[in-house]
C-alpha positions in Angstrom: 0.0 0.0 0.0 1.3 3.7 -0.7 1.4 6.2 1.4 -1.3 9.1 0.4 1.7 11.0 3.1 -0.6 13.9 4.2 -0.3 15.4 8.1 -4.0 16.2 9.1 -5.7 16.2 11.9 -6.3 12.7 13.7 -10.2 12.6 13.1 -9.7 13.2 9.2 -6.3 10.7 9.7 -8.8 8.2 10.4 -11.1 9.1 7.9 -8.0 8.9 5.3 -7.3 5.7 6.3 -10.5 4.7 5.8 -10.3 5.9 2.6 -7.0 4.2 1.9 -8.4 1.1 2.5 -11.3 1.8 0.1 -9.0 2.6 -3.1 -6.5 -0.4 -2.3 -9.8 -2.5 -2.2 -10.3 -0.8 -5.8 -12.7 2.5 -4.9 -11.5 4.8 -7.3 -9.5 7.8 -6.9 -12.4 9.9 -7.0 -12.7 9.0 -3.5 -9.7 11.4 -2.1 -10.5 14.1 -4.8 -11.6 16.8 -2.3 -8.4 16.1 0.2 -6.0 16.3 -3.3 -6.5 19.3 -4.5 -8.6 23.0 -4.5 -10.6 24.2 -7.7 -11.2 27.8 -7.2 -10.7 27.6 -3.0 -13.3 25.0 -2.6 -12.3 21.1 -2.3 -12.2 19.4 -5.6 -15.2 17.1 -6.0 -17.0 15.3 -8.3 -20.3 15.2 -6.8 -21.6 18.4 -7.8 -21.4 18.7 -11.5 -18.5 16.6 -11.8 -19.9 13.0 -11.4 -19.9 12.1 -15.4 -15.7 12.4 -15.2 -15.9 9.6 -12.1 -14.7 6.4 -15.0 -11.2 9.0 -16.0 -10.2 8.3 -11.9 -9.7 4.8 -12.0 -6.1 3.2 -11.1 -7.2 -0.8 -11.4 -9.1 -2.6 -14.2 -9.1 0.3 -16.5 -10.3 -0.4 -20.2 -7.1 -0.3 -22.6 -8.9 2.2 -24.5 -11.4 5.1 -23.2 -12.9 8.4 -25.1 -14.9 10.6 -23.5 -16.6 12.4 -26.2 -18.0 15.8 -24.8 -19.7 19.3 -25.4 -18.3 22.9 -24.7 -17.7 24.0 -21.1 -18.3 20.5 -19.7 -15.0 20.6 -17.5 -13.3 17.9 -19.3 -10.0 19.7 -19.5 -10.0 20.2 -15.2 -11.1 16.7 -15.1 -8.5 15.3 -17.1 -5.6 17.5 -15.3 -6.9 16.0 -12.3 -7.0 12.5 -12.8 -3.4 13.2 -14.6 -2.2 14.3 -11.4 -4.1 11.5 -8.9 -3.0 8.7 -11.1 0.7 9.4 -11.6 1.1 10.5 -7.5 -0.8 6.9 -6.5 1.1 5.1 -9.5 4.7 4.3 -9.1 7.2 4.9 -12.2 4.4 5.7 -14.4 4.6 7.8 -16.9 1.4 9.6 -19.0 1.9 11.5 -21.9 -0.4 14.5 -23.0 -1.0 15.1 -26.8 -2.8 17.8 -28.4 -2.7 19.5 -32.2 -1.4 22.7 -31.6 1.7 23.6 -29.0 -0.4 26.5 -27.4 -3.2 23.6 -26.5 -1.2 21.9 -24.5 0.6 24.8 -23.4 -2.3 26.3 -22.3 -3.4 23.1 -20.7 -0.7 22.6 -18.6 -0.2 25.8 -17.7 -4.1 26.4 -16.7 -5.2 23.6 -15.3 -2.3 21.0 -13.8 -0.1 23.9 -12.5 -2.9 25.3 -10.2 -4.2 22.3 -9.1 -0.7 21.2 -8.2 0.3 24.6 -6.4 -2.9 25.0 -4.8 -2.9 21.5 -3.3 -2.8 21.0 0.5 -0.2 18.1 -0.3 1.6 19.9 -2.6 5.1 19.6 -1.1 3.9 15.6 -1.6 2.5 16.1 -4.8 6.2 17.3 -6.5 10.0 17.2 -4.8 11.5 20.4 -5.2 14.5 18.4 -6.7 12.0 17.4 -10.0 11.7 18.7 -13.0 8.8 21.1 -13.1 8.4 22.8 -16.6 5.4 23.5 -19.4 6.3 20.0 -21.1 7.5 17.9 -18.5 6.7 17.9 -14.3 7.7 15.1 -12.4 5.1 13.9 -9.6 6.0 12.8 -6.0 9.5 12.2 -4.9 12.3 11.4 -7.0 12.0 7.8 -5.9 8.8 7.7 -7.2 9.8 8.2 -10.8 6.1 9.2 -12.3 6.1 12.2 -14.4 3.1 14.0 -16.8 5.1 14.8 -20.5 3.5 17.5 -22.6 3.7 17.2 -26.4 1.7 18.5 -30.0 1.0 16.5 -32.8 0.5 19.4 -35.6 3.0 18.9 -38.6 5.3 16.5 -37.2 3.4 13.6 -34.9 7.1 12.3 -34.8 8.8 14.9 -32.8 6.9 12.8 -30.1 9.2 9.6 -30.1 11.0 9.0 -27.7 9.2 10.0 -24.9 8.8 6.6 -22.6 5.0 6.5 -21.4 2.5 3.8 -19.7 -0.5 6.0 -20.8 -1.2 8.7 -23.6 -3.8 10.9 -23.4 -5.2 12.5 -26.6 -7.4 15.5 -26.0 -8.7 18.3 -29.1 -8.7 14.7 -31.2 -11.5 16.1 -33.6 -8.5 18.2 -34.8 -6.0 15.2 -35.0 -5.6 13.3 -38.0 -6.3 9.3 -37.7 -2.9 8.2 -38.9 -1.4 10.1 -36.4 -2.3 8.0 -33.5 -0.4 4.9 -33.6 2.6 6.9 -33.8 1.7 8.6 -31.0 0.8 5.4 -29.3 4.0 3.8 -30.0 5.6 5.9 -27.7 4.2 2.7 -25.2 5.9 0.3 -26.8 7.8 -0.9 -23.8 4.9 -0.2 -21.2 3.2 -3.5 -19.5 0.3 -0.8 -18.9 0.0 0.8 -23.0 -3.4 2.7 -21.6 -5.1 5.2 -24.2 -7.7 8.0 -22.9 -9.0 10.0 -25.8 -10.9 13.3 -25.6 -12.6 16.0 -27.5 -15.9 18.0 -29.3 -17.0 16.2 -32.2 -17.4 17.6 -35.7 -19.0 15.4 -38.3 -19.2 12.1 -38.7 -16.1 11.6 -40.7 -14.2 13.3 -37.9 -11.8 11.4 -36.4 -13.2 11.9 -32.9 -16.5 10.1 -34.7 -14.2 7.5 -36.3 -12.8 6.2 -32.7 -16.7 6.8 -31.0 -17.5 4.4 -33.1 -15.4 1.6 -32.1 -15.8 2.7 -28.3 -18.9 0.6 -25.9 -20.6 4.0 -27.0 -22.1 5.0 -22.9 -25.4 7.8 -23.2 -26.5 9.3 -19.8 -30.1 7.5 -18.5 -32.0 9.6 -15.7 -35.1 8.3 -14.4 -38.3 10.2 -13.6 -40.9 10.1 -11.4 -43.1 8.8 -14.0 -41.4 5.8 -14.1 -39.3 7.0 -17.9 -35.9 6.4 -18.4 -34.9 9.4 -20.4 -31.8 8.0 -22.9 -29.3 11.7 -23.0 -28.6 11.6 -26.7 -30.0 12.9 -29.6 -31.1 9.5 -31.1 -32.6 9.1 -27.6 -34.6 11.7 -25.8 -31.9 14.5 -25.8 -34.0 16.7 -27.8 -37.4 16.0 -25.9 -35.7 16.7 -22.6 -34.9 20.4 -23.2 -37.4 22.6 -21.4 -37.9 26.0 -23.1 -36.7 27.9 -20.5 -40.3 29.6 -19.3 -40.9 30.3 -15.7 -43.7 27.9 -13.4 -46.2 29.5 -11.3 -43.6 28.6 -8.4 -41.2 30.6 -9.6 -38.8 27.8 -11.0 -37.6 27.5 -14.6 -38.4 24.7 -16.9 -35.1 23.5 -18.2 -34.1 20.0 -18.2 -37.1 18.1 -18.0 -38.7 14.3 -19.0 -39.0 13.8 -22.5 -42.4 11.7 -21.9 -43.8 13.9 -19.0 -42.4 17.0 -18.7 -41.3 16.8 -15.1 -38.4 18.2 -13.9 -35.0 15.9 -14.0 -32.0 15.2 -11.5 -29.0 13.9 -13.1 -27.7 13.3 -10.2 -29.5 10.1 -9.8 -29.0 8.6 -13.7 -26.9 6.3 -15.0 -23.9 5.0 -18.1 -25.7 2.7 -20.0 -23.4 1.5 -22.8 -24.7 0.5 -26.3 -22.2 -1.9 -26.9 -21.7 -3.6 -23.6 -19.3 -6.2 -24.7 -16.6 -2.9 -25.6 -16.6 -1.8 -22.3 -13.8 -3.3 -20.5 -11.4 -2.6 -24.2 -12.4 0.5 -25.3 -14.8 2.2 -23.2 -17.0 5.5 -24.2 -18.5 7.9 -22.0 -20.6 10.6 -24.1 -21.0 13.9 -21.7 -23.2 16.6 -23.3 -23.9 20.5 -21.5 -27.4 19.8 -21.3 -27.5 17.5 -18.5 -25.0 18.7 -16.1 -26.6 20.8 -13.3 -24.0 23.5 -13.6 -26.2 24.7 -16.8 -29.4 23.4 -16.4 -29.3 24.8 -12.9 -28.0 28.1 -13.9 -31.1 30.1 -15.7 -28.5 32.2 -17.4 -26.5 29.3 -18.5 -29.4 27.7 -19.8 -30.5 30.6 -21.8 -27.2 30.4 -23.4 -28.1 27.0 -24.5 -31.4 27.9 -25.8 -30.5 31.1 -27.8 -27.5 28.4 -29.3 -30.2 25.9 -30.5 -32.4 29.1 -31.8 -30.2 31.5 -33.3 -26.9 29.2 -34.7 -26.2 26.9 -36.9 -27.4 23.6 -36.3 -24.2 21.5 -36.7 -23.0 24.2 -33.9 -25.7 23.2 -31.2 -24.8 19.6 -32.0 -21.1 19.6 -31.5 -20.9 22.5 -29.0 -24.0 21.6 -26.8 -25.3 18.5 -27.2 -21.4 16.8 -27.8 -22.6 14.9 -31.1 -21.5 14.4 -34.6 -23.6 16.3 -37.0 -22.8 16.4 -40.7 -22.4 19.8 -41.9 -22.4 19.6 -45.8 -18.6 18.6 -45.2 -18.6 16.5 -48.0 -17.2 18.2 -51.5 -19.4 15.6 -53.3 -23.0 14.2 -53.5 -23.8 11.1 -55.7 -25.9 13.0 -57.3 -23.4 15.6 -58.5 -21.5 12.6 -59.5 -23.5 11.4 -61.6 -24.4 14.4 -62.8 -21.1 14.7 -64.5 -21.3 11.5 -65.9 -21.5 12.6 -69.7 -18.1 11.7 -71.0 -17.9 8.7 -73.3 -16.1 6.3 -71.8 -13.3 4.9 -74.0 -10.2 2.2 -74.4 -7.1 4.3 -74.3 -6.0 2.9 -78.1 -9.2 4.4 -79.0 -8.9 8.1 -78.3 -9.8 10.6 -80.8 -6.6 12.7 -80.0 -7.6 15.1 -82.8 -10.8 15.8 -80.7 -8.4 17.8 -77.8 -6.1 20.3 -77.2 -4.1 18.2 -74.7 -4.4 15.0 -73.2 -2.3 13.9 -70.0 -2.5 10.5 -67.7 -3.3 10.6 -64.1 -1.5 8.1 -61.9 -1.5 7.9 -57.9 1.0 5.2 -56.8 -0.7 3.1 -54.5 2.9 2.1 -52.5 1.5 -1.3 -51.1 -0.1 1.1 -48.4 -1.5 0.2 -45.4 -3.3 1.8 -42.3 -3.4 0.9 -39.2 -6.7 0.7 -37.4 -8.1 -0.7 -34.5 -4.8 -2.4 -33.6 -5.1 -4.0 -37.3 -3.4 -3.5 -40.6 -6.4 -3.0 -43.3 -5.5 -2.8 -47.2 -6.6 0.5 -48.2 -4.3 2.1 -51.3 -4.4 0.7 -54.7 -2.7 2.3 -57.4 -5.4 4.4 -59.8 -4.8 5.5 -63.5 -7.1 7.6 -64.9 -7.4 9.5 -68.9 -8.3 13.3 -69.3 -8.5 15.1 -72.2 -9.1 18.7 -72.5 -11.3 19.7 -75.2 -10.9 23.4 -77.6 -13.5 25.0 -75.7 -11.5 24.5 -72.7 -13.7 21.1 -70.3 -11.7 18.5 -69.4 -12.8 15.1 -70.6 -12.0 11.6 -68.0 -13.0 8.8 -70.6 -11.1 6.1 -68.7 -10.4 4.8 -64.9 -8.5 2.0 -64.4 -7.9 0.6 -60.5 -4.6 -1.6 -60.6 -5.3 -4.5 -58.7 -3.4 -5.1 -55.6 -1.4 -8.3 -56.7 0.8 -6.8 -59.8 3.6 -5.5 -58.7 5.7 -2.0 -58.8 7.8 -3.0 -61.3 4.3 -4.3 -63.8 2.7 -1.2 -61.9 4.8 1.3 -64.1 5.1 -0.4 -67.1 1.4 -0.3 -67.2 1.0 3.2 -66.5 3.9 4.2 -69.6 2.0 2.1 -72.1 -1.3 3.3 -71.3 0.3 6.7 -71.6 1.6 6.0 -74.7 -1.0 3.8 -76.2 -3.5 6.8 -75.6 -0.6 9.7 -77.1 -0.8 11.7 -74.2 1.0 14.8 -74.2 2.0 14.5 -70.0 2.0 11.9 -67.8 1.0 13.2 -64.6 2.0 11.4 -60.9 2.3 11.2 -57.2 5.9 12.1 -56.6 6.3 11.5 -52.7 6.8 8.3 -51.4 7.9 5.8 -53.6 7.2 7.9 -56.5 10.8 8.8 -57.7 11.6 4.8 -57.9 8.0 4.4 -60.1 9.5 7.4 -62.0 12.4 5.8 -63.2 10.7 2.5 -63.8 8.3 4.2 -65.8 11.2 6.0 -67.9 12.7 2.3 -68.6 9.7 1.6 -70.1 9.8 4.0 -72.8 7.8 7.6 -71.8 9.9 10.2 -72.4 10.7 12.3 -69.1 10.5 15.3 -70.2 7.2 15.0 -70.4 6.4 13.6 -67.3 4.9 16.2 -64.5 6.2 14.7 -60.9 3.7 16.5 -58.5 4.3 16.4 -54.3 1.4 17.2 -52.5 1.7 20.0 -49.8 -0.9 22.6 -47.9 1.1 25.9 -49.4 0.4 29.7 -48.5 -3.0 31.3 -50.2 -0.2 33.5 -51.9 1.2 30.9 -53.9 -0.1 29.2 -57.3 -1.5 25.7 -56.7 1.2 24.3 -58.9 4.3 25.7 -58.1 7.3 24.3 -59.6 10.0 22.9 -57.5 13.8 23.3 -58.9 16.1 20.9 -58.2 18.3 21.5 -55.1 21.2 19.1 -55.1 22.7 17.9 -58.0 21.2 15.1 -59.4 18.0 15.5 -57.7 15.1 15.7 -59.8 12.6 19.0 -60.4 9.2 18.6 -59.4 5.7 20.2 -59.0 4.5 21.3 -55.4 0.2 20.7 -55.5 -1.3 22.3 -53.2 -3.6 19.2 -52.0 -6.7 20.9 -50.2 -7.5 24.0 -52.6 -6.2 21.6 -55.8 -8.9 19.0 -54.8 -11.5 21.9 -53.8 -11.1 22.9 -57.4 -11.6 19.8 -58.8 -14.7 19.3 -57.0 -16.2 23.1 -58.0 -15.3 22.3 -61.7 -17.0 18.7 -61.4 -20.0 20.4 -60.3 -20.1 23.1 -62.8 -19.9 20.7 -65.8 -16.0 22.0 -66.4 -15.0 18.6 -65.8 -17.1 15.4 -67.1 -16.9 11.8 -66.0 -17.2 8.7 -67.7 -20.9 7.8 -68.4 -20.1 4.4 -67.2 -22.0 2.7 -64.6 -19.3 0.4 -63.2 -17.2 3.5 -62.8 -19.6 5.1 -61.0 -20.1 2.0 -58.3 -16.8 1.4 -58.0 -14.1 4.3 -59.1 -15.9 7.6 -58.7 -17.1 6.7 -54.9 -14.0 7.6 -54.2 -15.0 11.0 -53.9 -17.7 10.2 -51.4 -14.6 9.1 -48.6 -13.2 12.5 -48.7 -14.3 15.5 -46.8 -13.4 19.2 -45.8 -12.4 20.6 -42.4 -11.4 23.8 -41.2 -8.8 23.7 -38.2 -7.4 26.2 -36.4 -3.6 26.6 -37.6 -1.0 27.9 -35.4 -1.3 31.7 -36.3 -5.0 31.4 -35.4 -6.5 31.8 -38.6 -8.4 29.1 -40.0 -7.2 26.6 -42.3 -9.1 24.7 -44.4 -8.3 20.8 -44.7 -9.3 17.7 -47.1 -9.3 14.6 -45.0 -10.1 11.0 -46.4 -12.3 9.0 -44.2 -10.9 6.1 -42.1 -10.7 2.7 -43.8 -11.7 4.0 -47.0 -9.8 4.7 -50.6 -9.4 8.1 -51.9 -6.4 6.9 -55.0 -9.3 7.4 -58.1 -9.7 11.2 -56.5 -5.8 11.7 -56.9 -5.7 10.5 -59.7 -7.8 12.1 -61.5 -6.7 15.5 -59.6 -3.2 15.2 -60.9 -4.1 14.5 -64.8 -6.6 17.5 -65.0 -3.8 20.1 -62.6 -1.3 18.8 -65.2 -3.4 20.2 -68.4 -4.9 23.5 -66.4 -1.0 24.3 -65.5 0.6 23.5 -69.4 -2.4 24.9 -71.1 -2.7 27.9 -68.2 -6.0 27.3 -69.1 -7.2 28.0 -65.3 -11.2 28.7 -64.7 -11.8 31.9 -63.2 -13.2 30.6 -60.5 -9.4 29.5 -59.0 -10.3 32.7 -57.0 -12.2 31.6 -54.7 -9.9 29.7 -53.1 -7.2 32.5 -52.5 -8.1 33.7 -48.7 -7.2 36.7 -47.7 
């Protein structure tokens, strides 16, 4: 047994012991919350408005996995800097690592919530040894002997800055602003833990979101309070969430109707409810705890507060009440493509690429995004998501770009096969460039395809990037080294964006195909634009793939038609739009 080491009076000594004996029986930590630490000069509990956070405390049994996927203003961030601080002062030589996107997240984190808690605590000469390190991104917890410290890191640009740290436990918070494929090399950072725990936080966006992506997999836990009435009132929107929110209007007694029973109308305690989780059989792997502001009495018991909420569901944007509020995916138009707009733009005639009419165009150019054997890791998993795409465009006198052919390469040939497919394609079809993905293993497929006859000077290498509004979205790339080949820098979001805009406004046609359309042009369906907050503050917008689902026909396509808009400088006028101020 460890010893909690605090010098108190003997009537709460006993009462400590007590409670000692309670959390080495496996109470959780929750349980010496209020003789821990101070949140603004009052004890720290969770029984007030707090109680939802009560699963983040425990120190045995935990789930390997845990998301708590919340609203605005729900005091997840004090909850997690406390249960940071509990666990690694009651856990020898454990070590948990905080990520979030952007450095002044977890700056401010730190900063704002573990450094009061731990120089406000009645313990806190117990809590940290003067001797420790103490700093924004690193503060060492107990005595030196103790050897359990919290590490501070960000994930934005370069998730790999963060290896090397040595952790038993990462905690991810902001994730609906971390990309997917950043997380397992964040969680590798466990590798040599016995414990490799994972506690994932943050406000959802839309349901291609990554914070969405990982609810998903999670035991899924909604809020139940019963009523009077005998109800059982389910806090989600697919449950009774939107039932249970009174309109605010004063009773004859004077009190104000606010959270209420979606079947009744009465009045509600959340006090007295309940997790129930969806997926009951997830709960001890990856457990999820849904925590929206609506039911936590610090806003429904708050008139003011719960005006706030009401003139939110009235007067904004309904994707805003549902992420903010409520703590809930909601999709937000976030999609740059409809099926419908797809097929739409079917009107191209599909066509074998020996049988192009080359006279028909101005310029022709071939489309290839190298599908590099790629996998993604999911769910602890390795699913097959990238196969290599090559797709025909041909731009016509009056200036619309034509895609008569797809083709997905199936997954068995080869790179070698791989490339000399692509050059005789190119050349079978007489097209003036031959367009492809550059990074990766793209300078190898280069020089394969070269061997097999396409001349390279009239191959356009592109790298993708996410370049200044100030810049062209192809910008060419001079060698630096000797030896080192020139390329094309695409800017990927507002390249893609443009694609899309020209798909929709006939500028671009499809093939009228429907086997292209079922399989190929779906593609277009898995991707999706975000705005994030960038480092400077200004909003940056973003095109994300979905989890566990191929994008390569979208790239494909996107490099062919940037490779005739930039040798024809043929560019729509509508390239403006994207150009932020």
């Amino acid at each position: 047994m460890v010893d909690l080491g605090l010098t108190l009076t003997s009537d709460r000594q006993r009462n400590l012991a007590a409670i000692r004996h309670r959390i080495d029986a496996g109470a959780p930590l929750s349980d010496v919350l209020p003789c821990l630490f101070r949140l603004r000069g009052k004890p720290y509990s969770l029984d007030w408005s707090h109680f939802m956070f009560e699963p983040i405390f425990q120190l045995r049994n935990m789930p390997r996995r845990q998301i708590l996927l919340c609203g605005r203003q729900v005091s997840k961030s004090t909850g997690l800097a406390a249960s940071q601080i509990a666990r690694a002062w009651r856990q020898p030589n454990y070590n948990i690592l905080t990520v979030m996107p952007l450095y002044e997240q977890v700056r401010k984190f730190s900063q704002n919530y573990v450094r009061p808690f731990i120089v406000t605590s009645p313990i806190r000469s117990r809590l940290i040894s003067e001797l420790g390190t103490d700093s924004v991104l690193q503060r060492q917890i107990g005595p030196l002997e103790h050897n359990s410290s919290l590490f501070y890191s960000y994930s934005s640009g370069d998730p790999s800055r963060i290896r090397g740290i040595p952790a038993d436990e990462c905690d991810l918070d902001e994730i609906q602003d971390c990309d997917h494929s950043d997380i397992p090399i964040i969680e590798s950072c466990m590798g040599a833990s016995p414990y490799k725990i994972v506690r994932l936080a943050g406000t959802p966006k839309t349901f291609d979101n990554t914070a969405n992506l990982l609810w998903e997999d999670s035991s899924q836990a909604h809020w139940h309070i019963p009523c009077v009435c005998g109800y059982e009132n389910k806090a989600c929107v697919s449950g009774d969430m939107l039932n249970m929110i009174g309109d605010g209007s004063k009773r004859p007694d004077g009190s104000v109707r606010t959270l209420i029973c979606a079947k009744c109308g009465r009045d509600l305690n959340s006090r007295l409810g309940f997790n129930v989780h969806d997926y009951p059989e997830k709960q001890r792997v990856f457990a999820g705890y849904h925590v929206p502001q609506t039911i936590l009495p610090m806003h429904y018991e708050s008139p003011k507060d719960w005006a706030v909420i009401l003139e939110t569901m009235n007067g904004k944007a309904t994707y805003v009440f549902h992420n903010e509020v409520l703590g809930e995916s909601y999709d937000s138009d976030s999609k740059i493509l409809t099926l419908d707009q797809l097929a739409a733009a079917c009107k191209a005639v599909p066509c074998e690429p020996n049988n192009m009419h080359r006279g028909r165009y101005i310029a022709t150019a071939s489309g290839v995004d190298w599908g590099g054997r790629g996998k993604e890791k999911t769910s602890d998993t390795d699913d097959f998501i990238s196969n290599t795409v090559i797709a025909l465009a041909a731009m016509r006198p009056d200036g619309i770009i034509e895609i008569p052919w797809l083709y997905k390469v199936p997954y068995a040939i080869d790179m070698s096969h791989e490339s000399q497919m692509a050059a005789r394609i190119s050349i079978d079809a007489r097209c003036d460039y031959l367009a492809m993905d550059y990074g990766g293993q793209g300078n190898v497929q280069e020089g394969l395809v070269r061997a097999n006859g396409f001349p390279v000077e009239r191959m356009v290498p592109f790298t993708y990037a996410v370049m200044a509004p100030t810049r062209p979205i192809v910008y060419y790339s001079p060698p630096q080294d000797r030896g080192v080949r020139s390329s094309y820098t695409l800017d990927k979001p507002r390249s893609i964006l443009l694609l899309a805009e020209m798909i929709k406004r006939g500028l671009v046609l499809l093939p009228n195909d429907p086997k292209y359309l079922t399989n190929h042009l779906r593609d277009f369906l898995n991707i999706y634009e975000e705005s994030i907050d960038s480092p400077s503050g200004s909003p940056r917008r973003l095109v994300k793939r979905m989890s566990r689902r191929t994008d390569d026909t979208v790239h494909a396509i996107n490099f062919a038609v940037m490779a005739l808009l930039h040798s024809t400088q043929r560019w729509p006028s509508m390239a403006s739009v994207f150009l932020e101020s």
